[in-house]
N, C-alpha and C positions, 0 to 999 in steps of 0.2 A: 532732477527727479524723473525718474522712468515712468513707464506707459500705468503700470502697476501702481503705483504711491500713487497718480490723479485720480484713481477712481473715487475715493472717499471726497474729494473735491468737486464732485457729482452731483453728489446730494447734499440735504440742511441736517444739521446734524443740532443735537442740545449742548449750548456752551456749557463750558469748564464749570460754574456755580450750579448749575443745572443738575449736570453729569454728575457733581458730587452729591448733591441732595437725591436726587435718585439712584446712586449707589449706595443712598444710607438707608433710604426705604427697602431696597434690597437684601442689602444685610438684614436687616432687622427681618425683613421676612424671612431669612434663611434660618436666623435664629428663633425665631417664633415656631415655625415648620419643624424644626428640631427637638423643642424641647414637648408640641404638641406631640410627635408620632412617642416621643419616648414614655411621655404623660400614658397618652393611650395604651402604655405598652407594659409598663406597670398597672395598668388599672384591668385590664385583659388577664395577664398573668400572673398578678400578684397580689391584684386586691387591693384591698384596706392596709396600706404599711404605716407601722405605727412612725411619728416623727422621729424618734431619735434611732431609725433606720434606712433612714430615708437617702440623706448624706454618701451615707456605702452602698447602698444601692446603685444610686446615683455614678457613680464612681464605678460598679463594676459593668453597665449599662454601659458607659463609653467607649467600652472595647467589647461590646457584644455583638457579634458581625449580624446578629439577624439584625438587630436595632438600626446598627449602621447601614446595611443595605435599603431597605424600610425608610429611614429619614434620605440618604440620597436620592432613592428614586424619587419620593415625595419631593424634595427639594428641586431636581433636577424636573419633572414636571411642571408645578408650581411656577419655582423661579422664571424658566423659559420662557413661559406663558405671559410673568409680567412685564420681562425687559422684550419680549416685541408687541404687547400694549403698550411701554413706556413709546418706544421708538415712534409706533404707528399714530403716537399721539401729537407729535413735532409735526406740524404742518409743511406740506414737500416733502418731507424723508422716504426715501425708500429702501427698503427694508435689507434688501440684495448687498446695495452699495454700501451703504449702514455697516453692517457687520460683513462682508468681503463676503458674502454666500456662493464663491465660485470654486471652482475647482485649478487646483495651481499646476504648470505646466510640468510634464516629466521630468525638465532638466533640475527645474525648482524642490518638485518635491526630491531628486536625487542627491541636490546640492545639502538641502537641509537635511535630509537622512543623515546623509554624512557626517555632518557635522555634527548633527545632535548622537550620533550613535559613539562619534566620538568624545561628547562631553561624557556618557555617560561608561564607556571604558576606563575615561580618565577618572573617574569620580569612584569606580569599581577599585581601582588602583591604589587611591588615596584611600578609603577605605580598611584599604588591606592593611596597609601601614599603619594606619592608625586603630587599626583592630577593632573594628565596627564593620564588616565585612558579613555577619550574623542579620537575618532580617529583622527590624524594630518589633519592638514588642505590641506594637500597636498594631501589626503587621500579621501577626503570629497567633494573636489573641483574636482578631476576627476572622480569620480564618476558622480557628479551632472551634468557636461555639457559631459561624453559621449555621442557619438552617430557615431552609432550602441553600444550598452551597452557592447552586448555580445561578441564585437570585443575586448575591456577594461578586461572584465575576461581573453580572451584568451590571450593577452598582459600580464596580472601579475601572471596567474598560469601554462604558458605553454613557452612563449616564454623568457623573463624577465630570468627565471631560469635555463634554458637550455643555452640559450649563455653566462649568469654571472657564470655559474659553470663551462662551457667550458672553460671561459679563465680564471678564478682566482684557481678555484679549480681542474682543468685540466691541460691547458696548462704552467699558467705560476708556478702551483708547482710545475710541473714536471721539468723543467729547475734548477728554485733556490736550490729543494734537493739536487744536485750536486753539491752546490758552498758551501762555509764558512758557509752559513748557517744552513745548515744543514735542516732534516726534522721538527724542532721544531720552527727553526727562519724562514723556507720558511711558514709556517702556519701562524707564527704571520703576518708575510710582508706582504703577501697576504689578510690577512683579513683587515691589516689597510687601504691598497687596496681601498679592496672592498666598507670599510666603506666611505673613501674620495670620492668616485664616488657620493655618494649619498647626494649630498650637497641639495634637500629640503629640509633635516631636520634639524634639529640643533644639537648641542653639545650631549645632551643628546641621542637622538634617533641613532644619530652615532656613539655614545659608545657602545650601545645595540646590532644594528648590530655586530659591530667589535667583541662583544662576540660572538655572533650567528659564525660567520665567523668563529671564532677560532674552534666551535664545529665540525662545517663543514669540518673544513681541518682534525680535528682529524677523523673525520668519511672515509672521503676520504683515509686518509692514511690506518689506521687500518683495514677498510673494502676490501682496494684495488678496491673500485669500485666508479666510480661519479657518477653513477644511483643513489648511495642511497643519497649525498647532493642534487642531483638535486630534487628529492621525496621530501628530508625535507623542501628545499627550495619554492617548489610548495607548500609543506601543509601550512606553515607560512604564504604565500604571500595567499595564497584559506580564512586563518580565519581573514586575515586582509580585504580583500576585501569581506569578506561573511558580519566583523561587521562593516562596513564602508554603506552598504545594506541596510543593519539592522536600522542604526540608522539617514541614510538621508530624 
């Protein structure tokens, strides 16, 4: 184990039972947070909807990029806010070592460029072949009804990856390394995680993820730092919405 991997060995971190009861309270706030900004968002601009319109509303809301930027930023405030109350609540923890609050060294951040710019050529490729090469429709749809636009970038390349890497590639690795699973099964967990949250997509683009995910924890661990998944994370989400842009 290099000089990198002992910093989390630094500090007291919340075990494995812990980390997941407070990854549930998490969640729930994110889904709470969610369905509040949407609540407010029909009641603002829509009033009194009668029930048996609710359902499709509901439903075209999902892919309505103001909504969607509006509950991430909310989310990504909120959330952040409570998983470093959770952290600063563990008596000894410090908050740095905790979530790897450093910056990763030139070679580090180049090596994982690399590599992850190659997962995502290769994934460009397979793609192609199998004729999904077109950006999702989830992709397309909040783009097209944003408004303010450029609230929607800052939503998928600033906030979106700061609070998704806080709590899957920060807080809740840092818990699972310590339990049975070790740092290789806290990486897999966590990305399948990650991937499940993202239920617009389907089957395939969830797969995708969960790869990406898996890079991400590798990077996180090896590098000892979550600046550089949070980086990767922004670049990824920056050329999905640069060709999402591009092609509406």
């Amino acid at each position: 184990m290099d000089e990198n991997n002992d910093q989390l060995e630094l500090t007291v971190v919340w075990g494995g039972w812990a980390t997941l009861a407070w990854g549930i309270v998490v969640t729930a706030l994110f889904i709470v947070t969610q369905l509040f900004v949407m609540g407010l968002y029909i009641t603002v601009y829509h009033g009194n909807v009668p029930e048996s319109e609710i359902v499709s509303l509901t439903e075209q809301l999902l892919l309505n990029g103001t909504v969607i930027s509006l509950a991430t930023m909310s989310t990504f405030i909120i959330g952040s806010l409570v998983i470093v109350g959770i952290i600063k609540l563990k008596k000894y923890s410090e908050l740095d070592l905790y979530l790897g609050l450093k910056l990763p060294s030139r070679q580090q951040a180049r090596y994982w460029f690399i590599i992850f710019t190659s997962l995502l050529l290769f994934s460009e490729l397979l793609n192609y072949f199998l004729d999904k090469n077109e950006p999702h429709e989830f992709m397309v749809s909040a783009y097209a009804t944003a408004d303010p636009l450029w609230l929607l970038w800052i939503a998928m390349i600033i906030a979106a990856p700061i609070f998704e890497e806080l709590f899957f590639r920060g807080f809740l690795l840092a818990g699972f390394r310590r339990t049975f699973l070790g740092t290789a099964g806290a990486v897999v967990v966590t990305s399948l995680l990650w991937a499940v949250i993202h239920t617009q997509y389907d089957l395939y683009y969830m797969a995708t993820i969960f790869v990406m995910g898996v890079v991400l924890g590798l990077a996180r661990v090896q590098s000892g730092s979550l600046v550089l998944p949070i980086g990767l994370h922004a670049f990824v989400n920056g050329l999905a919405t640069l060709q999402t842009a591009y092609l509406v």
